[in-house]
Structures are given as C-alpha cells and as structure tokens.
N, C-alpha and C positions, 0 to 999 in steps of 0.2 A: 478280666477277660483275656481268654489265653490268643494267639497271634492266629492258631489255625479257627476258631471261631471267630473270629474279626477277620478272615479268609472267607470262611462260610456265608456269614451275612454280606458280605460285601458279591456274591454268588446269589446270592440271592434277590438283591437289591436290582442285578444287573438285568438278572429275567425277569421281573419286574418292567423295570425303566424301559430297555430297549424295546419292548411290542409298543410302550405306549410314546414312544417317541415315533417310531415309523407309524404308530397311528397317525398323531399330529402332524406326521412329515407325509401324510397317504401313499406310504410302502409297504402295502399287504404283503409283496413277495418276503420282505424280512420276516413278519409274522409270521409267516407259513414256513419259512427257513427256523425261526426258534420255535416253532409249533413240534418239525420233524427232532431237534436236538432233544428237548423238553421228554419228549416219547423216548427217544431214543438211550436217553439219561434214568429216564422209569425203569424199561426192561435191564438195561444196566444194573441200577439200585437192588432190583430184584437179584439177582446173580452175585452180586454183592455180599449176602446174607449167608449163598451157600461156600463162594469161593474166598471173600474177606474175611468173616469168621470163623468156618468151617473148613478153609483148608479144601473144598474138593475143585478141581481143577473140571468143569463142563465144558466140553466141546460139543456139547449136544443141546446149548438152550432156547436153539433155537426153534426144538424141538417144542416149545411151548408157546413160544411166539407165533409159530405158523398156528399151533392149535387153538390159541386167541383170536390171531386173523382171518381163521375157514369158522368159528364159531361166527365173529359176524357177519360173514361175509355168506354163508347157508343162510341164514337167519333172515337179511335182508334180501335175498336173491329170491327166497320163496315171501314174502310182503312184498317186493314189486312185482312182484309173477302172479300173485294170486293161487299161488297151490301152496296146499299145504305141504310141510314138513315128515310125515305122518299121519295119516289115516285109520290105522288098527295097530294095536286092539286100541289105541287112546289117540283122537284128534289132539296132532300138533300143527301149531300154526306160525309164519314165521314172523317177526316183529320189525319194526323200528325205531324200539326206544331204549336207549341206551343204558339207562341203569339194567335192563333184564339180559340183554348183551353181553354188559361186563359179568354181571351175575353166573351165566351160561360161561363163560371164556373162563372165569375164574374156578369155578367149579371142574371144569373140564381136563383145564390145565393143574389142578390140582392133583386132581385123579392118576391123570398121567406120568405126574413128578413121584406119585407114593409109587406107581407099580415100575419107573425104572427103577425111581432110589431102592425099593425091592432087590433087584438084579443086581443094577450098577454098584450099589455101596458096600456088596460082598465081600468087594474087590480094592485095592488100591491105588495110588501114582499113575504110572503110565496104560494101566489093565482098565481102571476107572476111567482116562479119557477115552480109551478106544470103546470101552460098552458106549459111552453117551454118545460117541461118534456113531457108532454104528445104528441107534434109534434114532438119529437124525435123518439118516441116509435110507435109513425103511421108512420112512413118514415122507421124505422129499419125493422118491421114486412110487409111492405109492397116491400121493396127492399128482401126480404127473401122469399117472394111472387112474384115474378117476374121471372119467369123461361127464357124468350126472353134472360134474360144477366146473365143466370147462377143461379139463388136464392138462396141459401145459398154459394153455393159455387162461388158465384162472377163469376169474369172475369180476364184472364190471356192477357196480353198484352208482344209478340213475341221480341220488341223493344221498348227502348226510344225514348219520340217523339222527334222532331229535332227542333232545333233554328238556323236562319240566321247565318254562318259564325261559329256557332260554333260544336264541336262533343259531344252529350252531354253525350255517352256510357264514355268518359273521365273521372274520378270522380270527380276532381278535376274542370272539366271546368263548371260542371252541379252544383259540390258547391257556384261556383262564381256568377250563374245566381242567386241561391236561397239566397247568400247571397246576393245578388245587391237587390233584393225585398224587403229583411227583412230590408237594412238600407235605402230605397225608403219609406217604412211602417211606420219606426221611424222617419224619418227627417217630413213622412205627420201629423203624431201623434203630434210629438212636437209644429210644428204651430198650428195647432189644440188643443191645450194645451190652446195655448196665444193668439185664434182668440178669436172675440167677440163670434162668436157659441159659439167656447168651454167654455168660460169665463161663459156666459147664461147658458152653458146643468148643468155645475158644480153650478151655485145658482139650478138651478130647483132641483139638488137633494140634496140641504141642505135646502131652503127653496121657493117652488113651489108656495106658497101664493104670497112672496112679485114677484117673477118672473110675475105672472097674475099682481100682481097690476099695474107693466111698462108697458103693453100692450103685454108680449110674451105668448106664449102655450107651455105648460110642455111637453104635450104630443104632440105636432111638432117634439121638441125640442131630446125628444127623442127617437121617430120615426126614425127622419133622422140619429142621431149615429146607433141605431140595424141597420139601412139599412146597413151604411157604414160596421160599424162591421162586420156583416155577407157575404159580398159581401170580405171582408178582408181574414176571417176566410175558407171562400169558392176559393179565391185563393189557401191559404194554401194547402186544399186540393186536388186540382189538380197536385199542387207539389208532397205531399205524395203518389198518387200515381201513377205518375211516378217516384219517386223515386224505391218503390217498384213492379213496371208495374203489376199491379195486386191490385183489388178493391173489397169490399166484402162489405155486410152487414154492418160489426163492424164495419165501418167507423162512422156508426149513435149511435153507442151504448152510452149511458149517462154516463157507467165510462170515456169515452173519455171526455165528456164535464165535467164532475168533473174534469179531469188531467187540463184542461184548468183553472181552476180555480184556483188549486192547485200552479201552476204555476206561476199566477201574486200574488198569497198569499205570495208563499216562496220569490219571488224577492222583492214585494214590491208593495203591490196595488193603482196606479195612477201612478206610477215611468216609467217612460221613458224604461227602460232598465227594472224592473221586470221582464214583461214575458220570456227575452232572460236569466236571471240568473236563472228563474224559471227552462227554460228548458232544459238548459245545465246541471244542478244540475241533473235534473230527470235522464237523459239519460246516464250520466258519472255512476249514482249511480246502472242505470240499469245495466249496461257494468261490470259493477268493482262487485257490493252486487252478483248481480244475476250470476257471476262465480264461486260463493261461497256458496251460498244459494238460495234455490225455494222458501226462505220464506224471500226476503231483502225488501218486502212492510214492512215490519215490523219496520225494521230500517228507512225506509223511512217515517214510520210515526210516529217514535219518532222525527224526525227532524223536522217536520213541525207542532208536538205539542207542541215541544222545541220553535219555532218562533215564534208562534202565543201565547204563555204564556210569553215570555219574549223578543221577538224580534220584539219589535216598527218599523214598516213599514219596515218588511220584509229584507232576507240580508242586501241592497242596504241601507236601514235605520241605521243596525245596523254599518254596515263596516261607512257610512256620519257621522254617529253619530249625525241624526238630522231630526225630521220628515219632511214630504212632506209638501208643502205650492204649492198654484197655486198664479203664479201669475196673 
C-alpha cells in the first residue's frame, strides 16, 4: 500500500469518525460544519476531473453550482407555494424529493458545462479562464435580476427536502447522504484516473499534437470531462443548498469558483483526495481563524503561498513525500 493511499483512507476514516463522535459528544454544530466541508469537497472533486486531468484552468464553476442551487431551490419554492412550475403546453409541478432534485440539477448543469465547453474550449490559457469567467458573471448578474425567485435576495426554503427512508432535518443522517455522494464521486474519479478516457484526456493536456496524431480529438476529449465536471460540481450544489435551505445569487459569484481551485491547490492538484483535504482545511480554518479574527484570509493565504513555494503537489504530496504520477 503506497504512503498517499494510507493518506486517503486515513481521510477518509476522519469523515467517518469525527460526525460520529460529535454525535456521541451531541455537537450537531460540528456535523453541520463537516456536513458544509463534505459538499464543499464534492463540487471541488467535480472541478477536479476538468482542471486535475484535463488541464482547463475554470474560473467559472461556479457557474454550475448556482445552477444546482436555483434548480432546487425553484423546485422547492413552487412545492411549498403550491404553484406550479409550468402550466402550458405541459403541467410542471415543483417537488421535494431529492433524488428528482439531483436528477433536475445534474441534468441542467450538464447541459450547461456542454454548451460553455462549446464556446470556452475554442480557446486556451488565459482566453479559456476569462470566457468561463465571463458566463459566471452573466448567470450571477442575471439571477440578481430575476425578481420571480427573489433577485438579490434569493429564496428561502421552509424545510429540507426529503430522501426515501431517511429524516434528513437529522444532521447526521443528511451528512451520511452527502457523504455517500462524495465517496460515489471519488471511487468514479478514480476509474476515471485509469480508464482509457482518462489516460487520453491526461496526454491531450501534456501533449495534444501527438493525441491528434492516434486519431483522437483534444477538444471531444475535453468537452466530455467540463460536461462531467460541471454536471459534478452542479450536484454539489443542490446539496449546499439544501444544506443551508436558502439560495442566492452568490452561489455564482467567481471567489466561489477561485475557492474551488484553492482547494485542489492546497490538497494536491490531480490527487484523488486533494479536493476533500482542500476542503476540510478551508472550513476547520474558517471555524477555528475566523473566531478569532475578521481578517484569518490572511493567514489563509500565507498557507497556501507556503504550499505552493515549497509544497510539491499539495499537502497530500507533501505528507507521500512523492509527486503525483498517472498511471
């Protein structure tokens, strides 16, 4: 067993143990603190697929995020309102139950990822972060512009929406769903590591020439991870917010999609587990700096100038003591 998976599961072990220890110690607040990392670590994951092996560099993902989070957040707005969604030509009605949610968010935001990656993957380096920045910034300003579901001030949602068999107002039971997704995401990521796709997406973004010379398309290639990705990252946020039952604007805002980055930087960019080190980092340091200080970005960002000057592929690297290789 190599040092960075004896890294992973001991990552894994931690989200595990630590909900069921504040259970037994009845500190929901920490569950709902690993509930937000947990999510927070998904949409990462997701992001993951398109910038860890694919090389594309989004400052727009959170463009899928928001569009997970107004998916459920319409969806439940018109179920406690009692109107419908749509009336003509086809009665739509809005729900509560969360698998048709993610179904809706994941769809939606897929849709979305094919028609920027469309635009944005024309393009390259610095031309590719500004397009996805720019379809962030049309989605934020235009959900702020949307009075039907609240425009600046979002939408409040009354209850959590409900899963088959389980209560998910519980904290603990709602962590165990978010967490069953996140290692559903990792265990798909990781094939996706060692499939031929991924084997293919990972030469297109060292060397795209020879990839064309075998007879593949760079830009197929990675089209279909931004689809995946984004359709990922757009679960995510259907989670966040119901997590927080309540959806706003900022869900599209671009420091979101920098934290996403942030995120698999500090864990470790291409690493299995980055994004989830990424994000528990963020969120423990929010919890802990930010009861201390209004200003613990600060100390947050000596850490992550700290990693990225002397920490060779991210914690996860540094704790292996070995860089990343695909096999």
């Amino acid at each position: 067993m190599s040092r960075e998976t004896l890294v992973n599961l001991t990552m894994l072990a931690g989200l595990v143990l630590v909900p069921l220890w504040a259970l037994w110690a009845d500190e929901p607040f920490t569950i709902t603190l690993a509930t937000r990392a947990v999510i927070l670590a998904l949409a990462a994951a997701g992001l993951n697929i398109a910038l860890g092996i694919g090389g594309l560099v989004s400052l727009g993902h959170a463009v899928f995020f928001g569009i997970g989070g107004y998916a459920m957040g319409v969806l439940a707005y018109h179920a406690q309102t009692y109107t419908p969604l749509m009336e003509a030509p086809v009665l739509i009605e809005g729900t509560k139950s969360m698998p048709v949610i993610w179904l809706v968010a994941l769809v939606a935001s897929a849709l979305a990822a094919f028609v920027i990656g469309l635009l944005s993957l024309r393009t390259s380096g610095v031309y590719f972060i500004m397009i996805t920045l720019a379809f962030g910034q049309m989605l934020f300003f235009f959900t702020i512009s949307w009075a039907r579901y609240g425009g600046e001030d979002g939408i409040s949602i009354y209850l959590r929406n409900g899963f088959p068999g389980l209560n998910t107002l519980v904290p603990i039971q709602f962590y165990a769903l978010c967490l069953t997704l996140l290692v559903l995401t990792l265990a798909l990521t990781a094939a996706l590591m060692r499939s031929p796709f991924g084997l293919a997406l990972n030469a297109a973004r060292q060397v795209p020439e020879r990839v064309r010379a075998v007879g593949l398309d760079p830009f197929r290639l990675r089209l279909a991870a931004f689809t995946l990705s984004g359709a990922i990252t757009g679960l995510a946020g259907a989670l966040f917010a119901d997590l927080n039952r309540f959806v706003s604007p900022s869900m599209f805002s671009w420091q979101l999609s920098g934290e996403f980055i942030v995120f698999i930087i500090i864990g470790g960019t291409a690493r299995l587990f980055g994004p989830v080190v990424g994000a528990v980092l963020f969120v423990a340091l929010e919890h802990w700096l930010g009861g201390i200080s209004a200003y613990w970005h600060i100390w947050f960002g000596l850490l992550l100038l700290g990693i990225v000057l002397f920490g060779k592929g991210g914690v996860i690297g540094m704790i292996a003591g070995r860089a990343r290789t695909h096999d």
